[in-house]
C-alpha positions as MATLAB code, in Angstrom:
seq = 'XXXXXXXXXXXXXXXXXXXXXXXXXXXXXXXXXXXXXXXXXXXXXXXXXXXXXXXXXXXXXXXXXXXXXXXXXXXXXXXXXXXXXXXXXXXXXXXXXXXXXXXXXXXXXXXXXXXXXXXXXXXXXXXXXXXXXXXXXXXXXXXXXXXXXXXXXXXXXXXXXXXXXXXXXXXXXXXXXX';
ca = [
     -14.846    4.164   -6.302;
     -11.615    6.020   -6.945;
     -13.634    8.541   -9.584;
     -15.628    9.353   -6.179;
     -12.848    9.565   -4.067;
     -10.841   11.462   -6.453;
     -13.932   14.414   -6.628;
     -14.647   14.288   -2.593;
     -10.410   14.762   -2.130;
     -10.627   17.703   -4.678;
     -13.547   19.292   -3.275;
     -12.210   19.076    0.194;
      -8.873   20.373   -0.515;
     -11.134   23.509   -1.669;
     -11.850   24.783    1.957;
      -8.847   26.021    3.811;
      -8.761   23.935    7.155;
      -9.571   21.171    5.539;
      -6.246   21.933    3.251;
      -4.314   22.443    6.095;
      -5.676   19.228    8.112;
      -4.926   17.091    4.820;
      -1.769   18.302    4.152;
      -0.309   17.220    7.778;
       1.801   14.224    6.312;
       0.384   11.133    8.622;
      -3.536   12.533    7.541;
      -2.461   12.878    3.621;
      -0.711    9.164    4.251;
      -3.961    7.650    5.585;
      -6.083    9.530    3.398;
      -4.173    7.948    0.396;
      -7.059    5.679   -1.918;
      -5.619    2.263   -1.012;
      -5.212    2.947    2.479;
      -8.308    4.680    2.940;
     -10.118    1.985    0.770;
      -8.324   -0.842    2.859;
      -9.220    0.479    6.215;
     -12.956    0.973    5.259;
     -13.067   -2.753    3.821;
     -10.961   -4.131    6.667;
     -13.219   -2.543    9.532;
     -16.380   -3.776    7.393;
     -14.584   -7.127    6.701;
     -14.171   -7.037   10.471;
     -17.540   -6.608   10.916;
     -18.858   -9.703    8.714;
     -16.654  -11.579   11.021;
     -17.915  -10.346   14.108;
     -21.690  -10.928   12.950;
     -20.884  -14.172   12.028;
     -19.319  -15.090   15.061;
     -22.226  -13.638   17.142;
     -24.638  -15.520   15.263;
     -22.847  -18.989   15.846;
     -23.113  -17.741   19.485;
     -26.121  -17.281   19.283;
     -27.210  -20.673   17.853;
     -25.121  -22.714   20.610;
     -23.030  -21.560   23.747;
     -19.388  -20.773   22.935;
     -18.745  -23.178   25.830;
     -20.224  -25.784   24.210;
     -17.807  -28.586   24.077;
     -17.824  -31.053   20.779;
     -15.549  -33.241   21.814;
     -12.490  -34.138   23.754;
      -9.161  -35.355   22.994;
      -6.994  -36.058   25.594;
      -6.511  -32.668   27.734;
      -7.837  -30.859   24.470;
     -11.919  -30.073   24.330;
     -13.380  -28.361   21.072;
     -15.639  -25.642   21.936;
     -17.798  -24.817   20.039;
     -16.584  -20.904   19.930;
     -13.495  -22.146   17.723;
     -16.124  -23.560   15.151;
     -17.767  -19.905   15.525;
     -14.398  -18.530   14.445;
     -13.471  -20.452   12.135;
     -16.960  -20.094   10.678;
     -16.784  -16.486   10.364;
     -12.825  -16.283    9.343;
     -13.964  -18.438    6.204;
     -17.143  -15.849    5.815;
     -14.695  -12.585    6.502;
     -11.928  -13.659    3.954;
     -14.182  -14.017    0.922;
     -15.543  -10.749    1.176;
     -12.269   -9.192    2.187;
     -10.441  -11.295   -1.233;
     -13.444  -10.239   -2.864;
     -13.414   -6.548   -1.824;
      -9.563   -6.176   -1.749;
      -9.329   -7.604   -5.223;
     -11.610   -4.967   -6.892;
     -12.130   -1.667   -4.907;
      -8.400   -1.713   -2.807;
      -5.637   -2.885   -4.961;
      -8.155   -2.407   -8.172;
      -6.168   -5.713   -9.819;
      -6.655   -5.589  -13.523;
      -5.705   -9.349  -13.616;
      -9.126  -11.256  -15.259;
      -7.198  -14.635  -17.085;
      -8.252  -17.388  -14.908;
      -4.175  -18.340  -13.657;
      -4.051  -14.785  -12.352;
      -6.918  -14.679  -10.608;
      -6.161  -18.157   -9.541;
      -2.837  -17.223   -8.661;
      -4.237  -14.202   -6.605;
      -6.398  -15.885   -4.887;
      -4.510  -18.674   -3.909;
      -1.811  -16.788   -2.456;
      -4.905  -14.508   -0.509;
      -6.236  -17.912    1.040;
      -2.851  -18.684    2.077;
      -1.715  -15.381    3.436;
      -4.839  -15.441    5.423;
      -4.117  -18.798    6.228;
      -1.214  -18.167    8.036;
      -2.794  -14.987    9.310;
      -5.232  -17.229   11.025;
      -2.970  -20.204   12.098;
      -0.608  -17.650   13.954;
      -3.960  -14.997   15.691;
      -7.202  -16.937   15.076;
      -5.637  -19.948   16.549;
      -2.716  -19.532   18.192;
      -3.459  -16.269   19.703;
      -7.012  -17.104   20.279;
      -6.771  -19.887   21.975;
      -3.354  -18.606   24.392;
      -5.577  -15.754   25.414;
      -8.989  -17.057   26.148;
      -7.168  -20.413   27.607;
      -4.052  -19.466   29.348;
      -4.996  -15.725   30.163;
      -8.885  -16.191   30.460;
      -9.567  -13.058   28.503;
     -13.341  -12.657   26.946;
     -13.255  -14.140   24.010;
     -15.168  -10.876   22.102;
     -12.300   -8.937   23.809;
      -9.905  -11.606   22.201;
     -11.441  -10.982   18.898;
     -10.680   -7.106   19.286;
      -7.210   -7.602   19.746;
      -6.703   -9.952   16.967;
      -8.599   -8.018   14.637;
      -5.788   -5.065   14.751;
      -3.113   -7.205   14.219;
      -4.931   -8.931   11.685;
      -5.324   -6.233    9.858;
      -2.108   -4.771   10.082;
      -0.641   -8.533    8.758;
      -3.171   -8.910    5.856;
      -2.326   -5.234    4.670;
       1.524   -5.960    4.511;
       0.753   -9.203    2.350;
      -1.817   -8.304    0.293;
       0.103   -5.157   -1.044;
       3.755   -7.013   -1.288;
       2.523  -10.594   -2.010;
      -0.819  -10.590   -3.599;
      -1.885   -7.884   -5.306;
       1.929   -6.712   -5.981;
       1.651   -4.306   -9.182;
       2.683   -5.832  -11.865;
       2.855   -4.132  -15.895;
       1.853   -7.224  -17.400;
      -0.822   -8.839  -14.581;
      -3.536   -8.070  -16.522;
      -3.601  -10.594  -19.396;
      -1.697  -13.531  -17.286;
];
């Protein structure tokens, strides 16, 4: 991936305007590999969860309730989500691992360690917008629950960028062979 980048980014800088346009320093900072990479695999990650979610809705009414607990009813539309947050974060550990932070860590504890502390980044990630969020919005504020799922997905994003670069995949000389 970054061999084709790396020729495309050449070849572009080739034609004047396009130069000029990369050169403007908030274009050259999200045009940089691991951004660029990051945002194309979050917005398709994004898009597994959305599908995902759609299909659950698709096989039973988000307002289907499960069960109740007290004042608390589980609809189905949290399964949905929680369906296709499980679906979305092992492509995006998947993807993020080898084409965004390209981690050269293969022993078993790294990987292990990597994607242990993925799962629980994205853990929290979800306890704090798929849940929290989710539910305060389409509950308390009685927003659509696709527009919900919108709105959480930039934030998401944003969060999961900021720990995956300082937390998981953090460059380290020696990752490689641990």
């Amino acid at each position: 991936m970054r061999k084709l980048y790396d020729k495309l980014f050449t070849a572009l800088r080739k034609v004047k305007i396009f130069d000029k346009i990369l050169s403007l320093p908030v274009i050259s900072k999200l045009i940089e590999y691991e951004v660029l990479m990051y945002l194309i695999f979050g917005v398709l990650t994004t898009v597994v969860n959305f599908v995902v979610f759609w299909l659950f809705g698709k096989i039973q009414n988000n307002e289907t309730v499960l069960f109740s607990v007290g004042g608390f009813a589980l609809k189905w539309v949290y399964v949905a989500n929680a369906v296709a947050w499980v679906c979305s974060v092992l492509f995006a550990f998947v993807t993020n691992k080898l084409f965004v932070f390209e981690s050269k860590a293969t022993a078993k504890g790294a990987v292990a360690k990597e994607m242990v502390s993925f799962f629980g980044a994205r853990i929290l990630c979800f306890l704090i917008f798929d849940v929290a969020v989710f539910a305060l919005l389409i509950e308390v504020f009685k927003m659509n629950e696709y527009l919900v799922k919108i709105v959480n997905a930039v934030f998401v994003v944003i969060f999961n960028y900021v720990a995956s670069k300082l937390v998981v995949f953090r460059k380290n000389k020696n990752d490689a062979t641990k």
